[in-house]
N, C-alpha and C positions, 0 to 999 in steps of 0.2 A: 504494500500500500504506500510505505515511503517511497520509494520509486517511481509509482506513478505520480504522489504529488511534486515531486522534482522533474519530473518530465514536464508537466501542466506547467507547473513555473518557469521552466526555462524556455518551451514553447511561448509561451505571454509576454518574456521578457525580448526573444528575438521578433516576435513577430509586432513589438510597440512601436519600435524605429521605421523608418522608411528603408525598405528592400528594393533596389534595384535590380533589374536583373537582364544577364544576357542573351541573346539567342546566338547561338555556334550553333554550323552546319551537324548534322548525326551523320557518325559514323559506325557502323556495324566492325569493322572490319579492323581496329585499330589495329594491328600487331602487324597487319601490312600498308598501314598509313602513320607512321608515328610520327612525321615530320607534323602533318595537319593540325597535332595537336600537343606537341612536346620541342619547340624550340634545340632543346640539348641532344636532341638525335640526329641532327645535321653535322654529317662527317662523321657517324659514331663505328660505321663499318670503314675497311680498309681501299672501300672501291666505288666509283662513281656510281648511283645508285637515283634510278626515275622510277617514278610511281604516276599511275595513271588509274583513277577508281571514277565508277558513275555509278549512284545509287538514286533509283525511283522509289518512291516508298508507295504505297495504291495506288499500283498502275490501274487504268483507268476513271481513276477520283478528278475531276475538276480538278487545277490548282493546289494538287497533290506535292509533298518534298520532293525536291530533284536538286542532286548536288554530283558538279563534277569537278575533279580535283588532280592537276596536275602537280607535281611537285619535282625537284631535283637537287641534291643532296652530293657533295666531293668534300672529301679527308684534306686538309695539307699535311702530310706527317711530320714535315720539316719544322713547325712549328706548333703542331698539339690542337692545331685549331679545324673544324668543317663551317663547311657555309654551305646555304640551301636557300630556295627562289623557290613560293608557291602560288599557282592561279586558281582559284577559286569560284566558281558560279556556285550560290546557292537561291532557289527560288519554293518561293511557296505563296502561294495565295496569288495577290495583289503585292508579292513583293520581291525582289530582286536583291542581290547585292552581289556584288563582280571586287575579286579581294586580288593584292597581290600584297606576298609579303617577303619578306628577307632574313634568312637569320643566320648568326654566327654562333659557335661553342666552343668551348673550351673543353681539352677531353686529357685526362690523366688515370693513371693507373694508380689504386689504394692498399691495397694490400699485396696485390701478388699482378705478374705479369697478365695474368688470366681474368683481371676484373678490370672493370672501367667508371670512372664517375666522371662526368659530362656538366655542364652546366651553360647555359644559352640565354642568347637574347632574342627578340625579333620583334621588329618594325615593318610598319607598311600603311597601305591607304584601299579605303573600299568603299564603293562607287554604290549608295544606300537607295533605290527607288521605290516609291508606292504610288501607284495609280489609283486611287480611290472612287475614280469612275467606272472601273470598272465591278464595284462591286453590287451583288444581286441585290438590288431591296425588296422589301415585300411592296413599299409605298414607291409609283414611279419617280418621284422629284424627293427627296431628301436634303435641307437645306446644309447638312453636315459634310456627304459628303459630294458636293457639289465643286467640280472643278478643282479637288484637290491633287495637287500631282506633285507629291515630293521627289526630290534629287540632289543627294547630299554628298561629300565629299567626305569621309571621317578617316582621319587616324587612329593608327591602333598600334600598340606595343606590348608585347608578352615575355615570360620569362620561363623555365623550367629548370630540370633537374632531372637526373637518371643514372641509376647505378645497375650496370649489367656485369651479370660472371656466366658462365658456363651453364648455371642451372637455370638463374633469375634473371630476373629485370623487374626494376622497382622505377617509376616516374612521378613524381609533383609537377604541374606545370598551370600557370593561368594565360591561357592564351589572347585574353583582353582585361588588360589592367585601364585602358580608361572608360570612361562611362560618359558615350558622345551621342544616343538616342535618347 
């Protein structure tokens, strides 16, 4: 019973503040997308490394998830460091956003030749649209969304982490630390 009234409490307490929140493209498949969502995985293998993923999600729903995602990822060894370049469509609804981002890591070994800890940055810019005319009303004239057509320009910067050995792989990563919707 103490535990559940420490859950109600801390439930009360997070949900008093104002919550922001993001939307990131879904991906099913991370362990063959880790650049899309971990910054410190660019350059973490020894060899140039392109990723190419398209996921519909209810094919044939209206305005259903659709996200395609190029990415490309190169080691420098000479220096400890990878970099990667990603292109991103992610669309749903009445809404668009077209990403490109960049990212650099930094990649050392911790205990033994056999493990790695990685840590990354990544920057870029992504191209925000909604069409709000096009959405179905039950009423034909709706003065809300009448002629809205956003098109925004936002910046984005993230950060991660990732320790991989042999057996594991462990990653943190926020792939949008600012808050520009």
């Amino acid at each position: 019973m103490r535990f559940k009234k420490l859950q109600l409490i801390l439930f009360l307490l997070i949900s008093a503040g104002r919550l922001p929140a993001q939307q990131e493209p879904l991906y099913s498949q991370y362990m063959f997308n880790m650049l899309a969502i971990n910054p410190a995985y660019a350059g973490s293998h020894e060899v140039f490394t392109g990723t190419a993923l398209f996921r519909k999600q209810w094919v044939g729903v209206p305005g259903a998830p659709q996200t395609t995602t190029l990415g490309l990822d190169i080691p420098n060894n000479t220096n400890s460091l990878g970099f990667g370049v990603q292109l991103i469509n992610d669309e749903i609804g009445i809404q668009s956003t077209n990403s490109f981002m960049g990212s650099i890591a930094y990649h050392s070994h911790l205990f033994s030749k056999d493990d790695q800890l990685s840590v990354g940055l990544q920057a870029g810019i992504a191209n925000y649209q909604a069409d709000y005319n096009q959405v179905d009303l039950i009423q034909t004239y709706d003065i809300a969304f009448s002629g809205i057509i956003v098109n925004q320009w936002l910046p984005n910067i993230g950060a991660g982490a990732l320790y991989s050995s042999e057996k594991f792989y462990l990653g943190l990563s926020a792939p949008s630390l600012l808050i520009n919707r």
